[in-house]
N, C-alpha and C positions, 0 to 999 in steps of 0.2 A: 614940123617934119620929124618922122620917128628916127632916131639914131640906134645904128645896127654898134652891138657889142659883142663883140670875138671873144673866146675863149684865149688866157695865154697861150696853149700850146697849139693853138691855129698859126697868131704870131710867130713863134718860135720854126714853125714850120714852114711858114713863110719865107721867112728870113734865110733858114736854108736855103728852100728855092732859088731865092736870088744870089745867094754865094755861087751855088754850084752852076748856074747858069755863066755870072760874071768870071768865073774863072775859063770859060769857053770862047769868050767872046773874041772875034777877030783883030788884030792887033792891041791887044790889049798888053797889062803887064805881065812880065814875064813870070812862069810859072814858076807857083809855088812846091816847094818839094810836092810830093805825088802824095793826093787826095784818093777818098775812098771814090768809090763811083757815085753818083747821083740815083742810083737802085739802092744799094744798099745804106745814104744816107738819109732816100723817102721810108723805107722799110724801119729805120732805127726810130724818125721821127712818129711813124705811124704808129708805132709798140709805144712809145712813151704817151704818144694821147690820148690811146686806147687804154695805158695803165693808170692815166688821172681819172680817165672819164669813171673809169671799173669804178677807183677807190672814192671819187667825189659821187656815183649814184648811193642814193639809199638802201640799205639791207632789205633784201625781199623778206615781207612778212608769210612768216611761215605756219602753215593753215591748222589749226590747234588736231590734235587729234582724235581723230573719230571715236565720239562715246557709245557704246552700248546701247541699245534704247533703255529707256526708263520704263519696267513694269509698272502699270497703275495698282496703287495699292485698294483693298477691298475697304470700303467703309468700314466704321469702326461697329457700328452698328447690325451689320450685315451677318448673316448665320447662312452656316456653311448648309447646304443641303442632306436632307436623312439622309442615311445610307440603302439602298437600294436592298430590297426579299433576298433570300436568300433563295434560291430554288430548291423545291423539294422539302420547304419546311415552315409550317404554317404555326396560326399563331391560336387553332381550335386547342379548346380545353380537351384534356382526358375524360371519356364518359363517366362519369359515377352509377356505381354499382346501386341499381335498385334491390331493394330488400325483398325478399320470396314470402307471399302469404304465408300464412301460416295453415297447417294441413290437419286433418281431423280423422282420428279411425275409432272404430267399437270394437269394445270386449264382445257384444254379444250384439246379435241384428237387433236395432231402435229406430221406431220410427220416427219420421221427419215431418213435422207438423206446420200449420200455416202462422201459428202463432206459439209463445214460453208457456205448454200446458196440453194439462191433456182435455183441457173445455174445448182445444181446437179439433172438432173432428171433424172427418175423420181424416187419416194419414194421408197426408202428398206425395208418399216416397218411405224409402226404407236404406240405411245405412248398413249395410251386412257388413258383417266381419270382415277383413280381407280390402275392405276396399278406401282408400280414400278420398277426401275431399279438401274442399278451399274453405276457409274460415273466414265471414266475410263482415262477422258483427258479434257480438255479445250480449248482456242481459247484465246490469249495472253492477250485480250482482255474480257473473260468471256462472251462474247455474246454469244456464241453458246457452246453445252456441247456431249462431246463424250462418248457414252453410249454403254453398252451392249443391241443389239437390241433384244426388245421385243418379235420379233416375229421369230427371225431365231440364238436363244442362241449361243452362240461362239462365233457370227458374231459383228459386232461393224458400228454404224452410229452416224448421228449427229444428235441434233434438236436442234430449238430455244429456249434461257434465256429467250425470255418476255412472252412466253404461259407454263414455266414451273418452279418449284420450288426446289431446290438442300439440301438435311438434310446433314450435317457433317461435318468434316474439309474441304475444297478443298485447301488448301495450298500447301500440297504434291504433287496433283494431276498437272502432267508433260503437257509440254505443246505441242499438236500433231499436227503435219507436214499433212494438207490435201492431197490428189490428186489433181492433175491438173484439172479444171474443163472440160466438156468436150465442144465440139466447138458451137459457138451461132449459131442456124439457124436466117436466113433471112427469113419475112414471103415473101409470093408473094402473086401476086392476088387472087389465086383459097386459099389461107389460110386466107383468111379473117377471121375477128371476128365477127363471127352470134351466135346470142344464143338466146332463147324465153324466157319468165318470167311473174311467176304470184305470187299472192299471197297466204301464204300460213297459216298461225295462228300469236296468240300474244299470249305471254306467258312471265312469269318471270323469268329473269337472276339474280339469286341474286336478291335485292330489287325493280327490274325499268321493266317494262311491255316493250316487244321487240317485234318489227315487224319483221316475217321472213318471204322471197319470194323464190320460186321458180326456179332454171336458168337453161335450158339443153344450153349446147353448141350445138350449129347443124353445126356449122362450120367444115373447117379442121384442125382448129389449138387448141392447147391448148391455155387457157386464163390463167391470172398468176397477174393479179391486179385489184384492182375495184373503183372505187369513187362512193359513195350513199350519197342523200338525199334526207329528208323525212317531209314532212311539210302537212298543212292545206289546202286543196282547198279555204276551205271559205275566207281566210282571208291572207293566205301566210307564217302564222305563222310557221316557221321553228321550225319543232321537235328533226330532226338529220338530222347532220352533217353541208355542204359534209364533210364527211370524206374519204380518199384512206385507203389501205391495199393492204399489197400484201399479206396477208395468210385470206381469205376472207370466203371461203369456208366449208360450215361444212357439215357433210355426211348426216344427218336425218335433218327433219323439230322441233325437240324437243332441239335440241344443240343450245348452246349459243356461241355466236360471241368472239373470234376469232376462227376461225378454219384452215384450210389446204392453201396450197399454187398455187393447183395447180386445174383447170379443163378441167380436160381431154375432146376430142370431140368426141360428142355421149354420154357422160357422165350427169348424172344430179344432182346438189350437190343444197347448198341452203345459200342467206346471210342475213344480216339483220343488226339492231338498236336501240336500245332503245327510245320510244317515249316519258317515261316519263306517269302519268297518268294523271287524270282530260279531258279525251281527249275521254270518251265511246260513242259511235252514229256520230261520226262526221266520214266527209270524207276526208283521207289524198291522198297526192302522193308521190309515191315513183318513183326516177328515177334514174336508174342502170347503170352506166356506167363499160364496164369489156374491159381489155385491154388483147393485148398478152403475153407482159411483162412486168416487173416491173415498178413501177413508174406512172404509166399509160401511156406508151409509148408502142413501134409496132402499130398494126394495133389494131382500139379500135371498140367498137360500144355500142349505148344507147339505151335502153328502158323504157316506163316510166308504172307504175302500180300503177292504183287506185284501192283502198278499204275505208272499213268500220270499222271503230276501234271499238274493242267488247268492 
């Protein structure tokens, strides 16, 4: 059988109880000097077992204090993300500046041929004065310059370095492979070299007073070189040359010396010299010599033309 065990101050409360009751009881002994009341003796005992019980419970455990949460840390490993364009600002190169061909002009109108020579005939175009072009190859040698032709854009010919002037780098500029020239005629008899000539004005090239004449071909054949000279009847005194050319030719009587390569027959172009001045009223001669080909070779022929120097 389970045995019930009281707290002392159950006892002690007890015990109370029955004091305060037996001092009540009828005929009992006679009263003791005067007790509290039986309220205010249950009241005293209740506070004293209320204050064991208080100080015999255990201290309430008091709940630790709320932490923070813990950030998780980033791996050690882990890379933070790019940073994000910036608007309005890209990561294109700056253009580089392309270099400008380089440009081409004449001292005097040259023809522009299919190939470095005057075996190329005949002309594809003409270079006049005044005008320019693109520079788009060379001759290993820079004698001769391969151009966008003047006169049929797209198309590409040659002319001569000594009648014309080149603006730019030409360093870059590649060096191009001609066509095969095309095949030398032989003249024969009925293509002799005939041509008439006269005189035609003086005028100034630059600083020096120039005599220019007159030539039609009446021949069959083209002419293609010339030797001139130009002197004093009176005295002999040589004004010009001889000098040869083989680009002799210039289209009007107002152009100056050098001009074209070629005269056509039936055609009428015009050459000339520089006399020099101090020479007004007097009578000079000029004598013309024009060949078929270069050098003054093929079939040639002379004529000789006096005037009056203005």
């Amino acid at each position: 059988m389970r045995k019930t065990v009281f707290h002392p101050a159950v006892h002690l409360l007890l015990a109370l109880a029955f004091v305060a009751a037996g001092c009540n009881f009828p005929g009992g002994a006679p009263s003791a000097p005067t007790q509290p009341p039986p309220e205010v003796i249950y009241t005293a005992a209740a506070l004293t077992l209320q204050a064991q019980l208080t100080a015999a419970a255990p201290a309430a455990t008091q709940a630790p204090p709320e932490q923070p949460p813990t950030q998780a840390a980033l791996p050690t490993d882990t890379q933070a993300p790019p940073p994000s364009p910036t608007l309005g600002v890209t990561d294109t190169p700056a253009p580089t500046a392309t270099p400008e061909a380089p440009t081409i002009s004449a001292s005097v109108n040259t023809n522009c041929r299919l190939g470095p020579g005057v075996v190329y005939d005949p002309p594809v175009g003409v270079l006049a004065v005044g005008v320019k072009a693109r520079v788009a190859g060379r001759t290993t040698n820079n004698s001769w310059w391969y151009i966008e032709n003047p006169n049929r854009p797209g198309q590409y010919c040659w002319v001569w370095a000594e009648t014309t002037t080149v603006t730019g780098d030409t360093a870059p500029l590649p060096f191009v492979t001609p066509p095969p020239p095309p095949p030398t005629k032989t003249p024969t008899a009925t293509q002799g070299a005939l041509f008439s000539a006269g005189f035609a004005n003086v005028h100034a090239c630059g600083s020096a007073p120039t005599a220019v004449f007159q030539v039609v071909n009446t021949g069959g054949s083209q002419l293609h070189s010339m030797n001139l000279k130009i002197e004093l009847v009176s005295d002999g005194t040589v004004l010009y040359g001889p000098s040869a050319s083989d680009a002799p030719f210039m289209g009007t009587s107002g152009e100056c010396p050098p001009g074209g390569d070629i005269l056509p027959a039936g055609k009428t172009f015009y050459v000339g010299g520089a006399i020099g001045s101090g020479n007004s009223g007097k009578t000079a001669r000029a004598t013309i010599k024009l060949c078929t080909e270069n050098g003054e070779k093929g079939v040639c022929a002379t004529r000789t033309v006096d005037f009056t120097i203005p």
